[in-house]
N, CA and C atoms as an extended XYZ file, in Angstrom:
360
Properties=species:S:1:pos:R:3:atomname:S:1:resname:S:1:resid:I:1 pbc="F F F"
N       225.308       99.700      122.491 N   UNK     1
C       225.527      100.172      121.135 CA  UNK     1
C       227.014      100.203      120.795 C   UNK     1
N       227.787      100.517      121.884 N   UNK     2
C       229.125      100.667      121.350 CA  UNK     2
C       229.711      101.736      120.850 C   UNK     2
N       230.744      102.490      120.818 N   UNK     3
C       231.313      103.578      120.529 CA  UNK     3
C       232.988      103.403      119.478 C   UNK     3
N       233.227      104.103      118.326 N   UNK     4
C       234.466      103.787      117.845 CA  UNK     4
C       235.740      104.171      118.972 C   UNK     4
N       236.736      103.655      118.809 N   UNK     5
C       237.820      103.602      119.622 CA  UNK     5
C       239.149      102.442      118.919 C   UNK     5
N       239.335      103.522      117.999 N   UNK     6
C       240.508      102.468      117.384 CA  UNK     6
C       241.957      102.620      117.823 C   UNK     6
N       242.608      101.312      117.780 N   UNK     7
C       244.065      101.318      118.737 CA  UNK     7
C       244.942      100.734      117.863 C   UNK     7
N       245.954      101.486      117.142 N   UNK     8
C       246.966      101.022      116.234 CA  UNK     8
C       248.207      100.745      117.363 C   UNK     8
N       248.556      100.105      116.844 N   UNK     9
C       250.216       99.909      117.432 CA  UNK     9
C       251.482       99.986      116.709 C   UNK     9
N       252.336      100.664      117.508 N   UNK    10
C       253.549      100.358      116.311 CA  UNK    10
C       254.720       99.969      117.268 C   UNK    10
N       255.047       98.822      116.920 N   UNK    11
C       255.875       98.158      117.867 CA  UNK    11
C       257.755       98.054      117.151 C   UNK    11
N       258.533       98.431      117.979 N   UNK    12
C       260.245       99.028      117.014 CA  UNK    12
C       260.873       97.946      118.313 C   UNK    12
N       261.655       97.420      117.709 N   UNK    13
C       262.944       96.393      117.822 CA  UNK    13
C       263.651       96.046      117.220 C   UNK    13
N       264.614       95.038      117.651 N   UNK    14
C       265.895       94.077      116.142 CA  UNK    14
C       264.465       93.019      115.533 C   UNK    14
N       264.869       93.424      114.479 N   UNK    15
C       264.277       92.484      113.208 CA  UNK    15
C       263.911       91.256      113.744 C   UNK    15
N       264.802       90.391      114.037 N   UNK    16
C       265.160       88.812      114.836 CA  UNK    16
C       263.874       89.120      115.652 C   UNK    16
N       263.459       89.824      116.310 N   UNK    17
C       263.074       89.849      117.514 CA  UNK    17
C       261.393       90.090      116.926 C   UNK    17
N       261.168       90.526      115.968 N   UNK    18
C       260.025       91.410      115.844 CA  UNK    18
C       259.657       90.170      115.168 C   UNK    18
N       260.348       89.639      114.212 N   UNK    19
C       259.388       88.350      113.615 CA  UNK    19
C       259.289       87.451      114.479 C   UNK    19
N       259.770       87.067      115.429 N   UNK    20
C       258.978       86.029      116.498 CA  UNK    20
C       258.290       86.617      117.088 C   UNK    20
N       257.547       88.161      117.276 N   UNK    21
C       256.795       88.450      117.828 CA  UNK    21
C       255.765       88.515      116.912 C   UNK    21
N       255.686       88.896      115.236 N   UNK    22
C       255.105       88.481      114.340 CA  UNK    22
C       253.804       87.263      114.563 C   UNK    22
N       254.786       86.345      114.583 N   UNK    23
C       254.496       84.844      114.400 CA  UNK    23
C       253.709       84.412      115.866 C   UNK    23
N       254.199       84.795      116.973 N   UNK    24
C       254.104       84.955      118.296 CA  UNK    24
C       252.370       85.518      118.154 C   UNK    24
N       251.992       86.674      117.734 N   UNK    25
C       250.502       87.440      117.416 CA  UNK    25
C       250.115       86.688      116.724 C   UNK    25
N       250.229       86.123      115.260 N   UNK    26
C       249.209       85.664      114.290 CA  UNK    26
C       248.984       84.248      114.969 C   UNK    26
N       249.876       83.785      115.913 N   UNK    27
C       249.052       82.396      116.672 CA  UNK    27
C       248.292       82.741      117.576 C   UNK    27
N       248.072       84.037      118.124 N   UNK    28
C       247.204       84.224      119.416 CA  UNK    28
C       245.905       84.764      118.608 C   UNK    28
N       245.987       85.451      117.421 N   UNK    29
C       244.988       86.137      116.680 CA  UNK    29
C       244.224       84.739      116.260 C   UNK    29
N       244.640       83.753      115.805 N   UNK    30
C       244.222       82.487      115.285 CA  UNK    30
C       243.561       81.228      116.338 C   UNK    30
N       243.954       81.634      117.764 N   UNK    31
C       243.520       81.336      118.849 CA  UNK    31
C       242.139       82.023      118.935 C   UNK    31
N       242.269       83.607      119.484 N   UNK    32
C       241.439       83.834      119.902 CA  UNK    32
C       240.622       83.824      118.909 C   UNK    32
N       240.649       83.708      117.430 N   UNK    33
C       239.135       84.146      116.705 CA  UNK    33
C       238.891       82.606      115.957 C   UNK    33
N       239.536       81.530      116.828 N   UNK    34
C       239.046       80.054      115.902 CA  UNK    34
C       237.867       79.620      115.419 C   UNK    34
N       237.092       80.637      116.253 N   UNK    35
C       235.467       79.820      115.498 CA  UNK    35
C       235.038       80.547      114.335 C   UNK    35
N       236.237       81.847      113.903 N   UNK    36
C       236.316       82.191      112.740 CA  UNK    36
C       237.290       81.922      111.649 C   UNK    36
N       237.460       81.044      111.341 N   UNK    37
C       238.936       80.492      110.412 CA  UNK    37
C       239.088       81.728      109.577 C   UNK    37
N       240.479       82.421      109.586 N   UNK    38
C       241.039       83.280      108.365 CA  UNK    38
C       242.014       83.156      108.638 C   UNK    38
N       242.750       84.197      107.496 N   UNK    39
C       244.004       84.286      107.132 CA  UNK    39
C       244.127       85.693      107.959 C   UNK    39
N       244.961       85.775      108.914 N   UNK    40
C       245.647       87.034      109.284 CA  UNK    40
C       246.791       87.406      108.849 C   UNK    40
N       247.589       86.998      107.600 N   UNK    41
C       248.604       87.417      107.529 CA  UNK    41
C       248.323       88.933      106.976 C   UNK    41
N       247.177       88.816      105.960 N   UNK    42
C       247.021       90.307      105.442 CA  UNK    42
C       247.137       91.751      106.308 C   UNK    42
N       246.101       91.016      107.905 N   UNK    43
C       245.812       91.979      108.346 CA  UNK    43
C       247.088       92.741      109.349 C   UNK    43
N       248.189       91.613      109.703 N   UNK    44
C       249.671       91.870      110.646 CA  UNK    44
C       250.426       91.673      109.425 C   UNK    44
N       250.988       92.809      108.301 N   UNK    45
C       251.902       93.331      107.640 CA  UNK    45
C       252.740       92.661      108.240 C   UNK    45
N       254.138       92.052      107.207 N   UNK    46
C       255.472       91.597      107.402 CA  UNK    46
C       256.369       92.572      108.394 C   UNK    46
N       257.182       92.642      108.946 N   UNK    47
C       258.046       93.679      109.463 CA  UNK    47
C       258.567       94.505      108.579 C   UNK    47
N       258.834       95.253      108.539 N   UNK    48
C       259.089       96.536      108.275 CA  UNK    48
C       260.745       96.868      108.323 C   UNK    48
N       261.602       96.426      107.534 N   UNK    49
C       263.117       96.492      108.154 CA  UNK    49
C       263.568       97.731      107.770 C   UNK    49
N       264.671       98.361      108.896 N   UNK    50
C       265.328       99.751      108.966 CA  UNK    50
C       266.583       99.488      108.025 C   UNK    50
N       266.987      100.677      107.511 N   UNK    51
C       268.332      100.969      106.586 CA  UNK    51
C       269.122      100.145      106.920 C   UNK    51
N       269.364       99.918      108.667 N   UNK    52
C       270.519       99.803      109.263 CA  UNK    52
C       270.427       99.319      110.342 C   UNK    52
N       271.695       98.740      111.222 N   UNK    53
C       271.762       98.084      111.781 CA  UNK    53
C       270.502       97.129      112.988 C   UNK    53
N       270.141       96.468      111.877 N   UNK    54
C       269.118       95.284      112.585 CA  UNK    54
C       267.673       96.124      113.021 C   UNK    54
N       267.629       97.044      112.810 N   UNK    55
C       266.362       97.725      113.240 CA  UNK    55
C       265.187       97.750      112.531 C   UNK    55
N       263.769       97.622      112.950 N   UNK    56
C       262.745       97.214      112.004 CA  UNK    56
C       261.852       97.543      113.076 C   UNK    56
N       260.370       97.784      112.390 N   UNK    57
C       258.953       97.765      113.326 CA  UNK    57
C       258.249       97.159      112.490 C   UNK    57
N       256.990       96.972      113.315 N   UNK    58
C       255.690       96.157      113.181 CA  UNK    58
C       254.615       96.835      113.501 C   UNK    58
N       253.670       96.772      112.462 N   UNK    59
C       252.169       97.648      112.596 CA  UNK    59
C       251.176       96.704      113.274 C   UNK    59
N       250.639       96.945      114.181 N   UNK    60
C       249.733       96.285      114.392 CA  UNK    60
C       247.710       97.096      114.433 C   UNK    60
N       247.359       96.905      113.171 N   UNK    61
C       246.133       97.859      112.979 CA  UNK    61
C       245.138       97.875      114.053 C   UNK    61
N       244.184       98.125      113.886 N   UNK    62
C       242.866       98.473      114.671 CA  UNK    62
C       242.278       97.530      114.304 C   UNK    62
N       241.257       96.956      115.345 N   UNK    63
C       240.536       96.423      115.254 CA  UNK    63
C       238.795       96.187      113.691 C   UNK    63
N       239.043       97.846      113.961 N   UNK    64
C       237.638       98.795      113.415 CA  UNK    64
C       236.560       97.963      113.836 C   UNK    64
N       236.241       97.474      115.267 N   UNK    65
C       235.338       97.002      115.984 CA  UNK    65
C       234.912       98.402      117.085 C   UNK    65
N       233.597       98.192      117.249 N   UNK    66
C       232.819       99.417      118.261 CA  UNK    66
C       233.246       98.763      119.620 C   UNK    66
N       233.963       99.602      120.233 N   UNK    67
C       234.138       99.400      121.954 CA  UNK    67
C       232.719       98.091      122.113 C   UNK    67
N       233.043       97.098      123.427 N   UNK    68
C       231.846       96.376      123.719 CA  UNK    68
C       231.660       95.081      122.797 C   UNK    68
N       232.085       95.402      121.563 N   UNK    69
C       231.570       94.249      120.283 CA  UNK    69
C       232.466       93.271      120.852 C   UNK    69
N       232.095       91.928      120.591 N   UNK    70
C       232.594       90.520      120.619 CA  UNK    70
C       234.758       90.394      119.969 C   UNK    70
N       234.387       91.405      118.707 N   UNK    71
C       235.947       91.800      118.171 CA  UNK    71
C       237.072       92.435      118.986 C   UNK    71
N       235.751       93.582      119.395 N   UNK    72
C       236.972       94.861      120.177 CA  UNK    72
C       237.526       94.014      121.385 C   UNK    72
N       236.713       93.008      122.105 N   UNK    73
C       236.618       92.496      123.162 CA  UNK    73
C       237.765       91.571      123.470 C   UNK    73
N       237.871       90.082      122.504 N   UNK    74
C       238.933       89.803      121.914 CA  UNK    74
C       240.084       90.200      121.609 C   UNK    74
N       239.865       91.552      120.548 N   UNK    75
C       241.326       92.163      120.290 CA  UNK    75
C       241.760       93.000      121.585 C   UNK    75
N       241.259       93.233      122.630 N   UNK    76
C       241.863       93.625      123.990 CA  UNK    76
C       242.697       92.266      124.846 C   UNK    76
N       241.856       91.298      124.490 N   UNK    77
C       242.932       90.105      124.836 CA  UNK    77
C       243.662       89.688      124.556 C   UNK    77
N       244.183       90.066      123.281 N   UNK    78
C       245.483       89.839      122.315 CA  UNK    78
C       245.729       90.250      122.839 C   UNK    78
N       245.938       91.852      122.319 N   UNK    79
C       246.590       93.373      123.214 CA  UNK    79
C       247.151       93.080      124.463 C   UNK    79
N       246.327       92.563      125.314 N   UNK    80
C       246.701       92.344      126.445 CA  UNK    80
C       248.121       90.899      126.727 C   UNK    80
N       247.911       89.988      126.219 N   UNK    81
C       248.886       88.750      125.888 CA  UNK    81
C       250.092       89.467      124.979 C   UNK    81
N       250.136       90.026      123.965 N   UNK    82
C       250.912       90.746      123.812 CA  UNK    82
C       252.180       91.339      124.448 C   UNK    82
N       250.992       92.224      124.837 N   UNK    83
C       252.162       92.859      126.258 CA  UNK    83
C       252.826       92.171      127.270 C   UNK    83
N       252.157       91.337      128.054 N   UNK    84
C       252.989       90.405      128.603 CA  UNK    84
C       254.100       89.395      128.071 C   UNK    84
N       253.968       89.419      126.859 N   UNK    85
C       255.461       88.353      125.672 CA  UNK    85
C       256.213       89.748      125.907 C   UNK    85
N       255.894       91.124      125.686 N   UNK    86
C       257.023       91.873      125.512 CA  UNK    86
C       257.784       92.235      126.560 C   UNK    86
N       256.792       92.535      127.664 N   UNK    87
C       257.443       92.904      128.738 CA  UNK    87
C       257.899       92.063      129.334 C   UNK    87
N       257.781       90.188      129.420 N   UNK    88
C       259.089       89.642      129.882 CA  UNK    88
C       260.197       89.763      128.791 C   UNK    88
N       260.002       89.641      127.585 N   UNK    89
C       261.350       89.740      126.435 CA  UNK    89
C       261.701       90.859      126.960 C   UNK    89
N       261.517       92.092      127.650 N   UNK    90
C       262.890       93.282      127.687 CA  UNK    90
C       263.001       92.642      128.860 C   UNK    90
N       262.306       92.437      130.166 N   UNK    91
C       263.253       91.889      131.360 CA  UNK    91
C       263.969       90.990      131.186 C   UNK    91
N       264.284       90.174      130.267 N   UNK    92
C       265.138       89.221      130.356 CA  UNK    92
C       266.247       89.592      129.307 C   UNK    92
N       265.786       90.400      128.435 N   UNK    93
C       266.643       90.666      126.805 CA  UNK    93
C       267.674       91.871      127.251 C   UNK    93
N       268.215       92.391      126.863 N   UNK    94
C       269.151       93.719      126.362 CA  UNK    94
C       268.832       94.445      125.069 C   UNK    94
N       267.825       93.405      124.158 N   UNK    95
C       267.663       94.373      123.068 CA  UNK    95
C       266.187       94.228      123.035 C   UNK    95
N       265.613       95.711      123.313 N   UNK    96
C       264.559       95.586      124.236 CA  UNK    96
C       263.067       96.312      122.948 C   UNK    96
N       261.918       95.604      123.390 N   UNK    97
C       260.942       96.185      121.976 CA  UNK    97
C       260.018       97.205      122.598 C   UNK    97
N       259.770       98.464      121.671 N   UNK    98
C       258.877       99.156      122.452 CA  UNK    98
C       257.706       99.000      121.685 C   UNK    98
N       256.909       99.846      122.487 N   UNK    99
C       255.337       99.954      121.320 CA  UNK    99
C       254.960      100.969      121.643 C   UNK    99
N       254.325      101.884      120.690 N   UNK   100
C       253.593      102.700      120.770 CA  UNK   100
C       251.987      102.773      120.214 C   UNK   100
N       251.152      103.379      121.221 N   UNK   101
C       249.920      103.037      120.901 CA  UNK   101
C       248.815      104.312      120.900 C   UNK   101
N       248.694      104.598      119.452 N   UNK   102
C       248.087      105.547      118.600 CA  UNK   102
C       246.797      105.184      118.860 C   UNK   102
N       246.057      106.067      119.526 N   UNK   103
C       244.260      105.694      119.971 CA  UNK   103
C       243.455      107.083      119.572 C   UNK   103
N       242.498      106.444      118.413 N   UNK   104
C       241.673      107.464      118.138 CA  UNK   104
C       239.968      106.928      118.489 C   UNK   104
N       239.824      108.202      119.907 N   UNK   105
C       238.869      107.942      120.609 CA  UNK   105
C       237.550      108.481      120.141 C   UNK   105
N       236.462      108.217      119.755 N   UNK   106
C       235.688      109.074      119.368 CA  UNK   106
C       234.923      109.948      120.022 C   UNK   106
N       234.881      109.623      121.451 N   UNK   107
C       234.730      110.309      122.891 CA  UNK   107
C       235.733      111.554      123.734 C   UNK   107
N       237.464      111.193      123.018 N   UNK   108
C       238.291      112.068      123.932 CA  UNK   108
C       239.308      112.429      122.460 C   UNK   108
N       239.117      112.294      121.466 N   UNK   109
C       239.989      112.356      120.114 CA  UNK   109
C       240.957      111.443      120.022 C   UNK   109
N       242.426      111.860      119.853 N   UNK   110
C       243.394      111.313      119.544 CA  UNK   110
C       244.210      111.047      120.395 C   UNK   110
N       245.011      110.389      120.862 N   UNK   111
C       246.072      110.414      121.667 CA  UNK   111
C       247.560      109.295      121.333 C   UNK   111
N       248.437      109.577      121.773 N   UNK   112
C       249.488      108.667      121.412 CA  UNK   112
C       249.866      107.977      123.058 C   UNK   112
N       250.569      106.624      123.218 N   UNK   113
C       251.290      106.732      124.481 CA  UNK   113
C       252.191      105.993      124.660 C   UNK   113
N       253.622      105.678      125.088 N   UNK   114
C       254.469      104.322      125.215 CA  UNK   114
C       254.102      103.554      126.068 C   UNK   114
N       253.839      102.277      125.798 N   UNK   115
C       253.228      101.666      126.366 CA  UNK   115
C       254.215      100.735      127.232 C   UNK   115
N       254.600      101.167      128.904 N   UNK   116
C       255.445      100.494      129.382 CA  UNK   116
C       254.908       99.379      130.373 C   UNK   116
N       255.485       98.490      131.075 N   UNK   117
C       255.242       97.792      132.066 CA  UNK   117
C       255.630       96.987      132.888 C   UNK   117
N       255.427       96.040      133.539 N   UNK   118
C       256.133       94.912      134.285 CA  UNK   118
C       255.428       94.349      133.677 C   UNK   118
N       256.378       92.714      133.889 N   UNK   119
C       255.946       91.245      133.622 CA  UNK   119
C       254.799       91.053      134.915 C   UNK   119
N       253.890       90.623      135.038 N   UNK   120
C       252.784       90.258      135.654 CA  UNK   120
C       253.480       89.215      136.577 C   UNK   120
């Protein structure tokens, strides 16, 4: 049956950096869901630029797929590819991107967490 479990992201870096990660997602989103042709630009918002010096974030929404579904399933494999583009870009970068990942569980409530790691 499946259970809700939605996972926002909000990912903060230099601008430069966030739109190739932009562009970087809407080709993996367009990968993984090809046997569904759309437009994802609606759903991955432009970056988000700060007042000041070069700073900007990126939303990355929820799925609104039930844990288990064919979507949620997928969008864990983004998620997952994702993370590995970021976490080699800070091992190799100095100007380094974080993410934070806002999960509202319908089993354990809410939770927030930084999402750190190694390159695989």
């Amino acid at each position: 049956m499946g259970y809700f479990k939605d996972e926002h992201w909000i990912i903060d870096g230099e601008e430069k950096d966030l739109r190739k990660l932009r562009l970087f997602i809407l080709s993996e989103l367009e990968k993984e869901f090809d046997d569904e042709p759309r437009d994802f630009s609606g759903y991955l918002i432009p970056v988000i630029t700060g007042l000041a010096n070069g700073y900007a974030c990126l939303f990355l929404p929820a799925d609104g797929s039930k844990e288990g579904w064919s979507t949620s399933e997928s969008m864990d494999e983004v998620r997952e590819r994702i993370l590995k583009k970021v976490y080699h870009h800070n091992a190799v970068s100095t100007r380094h991107i974080g993410i934070i990942s806002i999960v509202d569980d319908e089993a354990t409530g809410l939770s927030v967490e930084r999402l750190t790691g190694e390159v695989e």
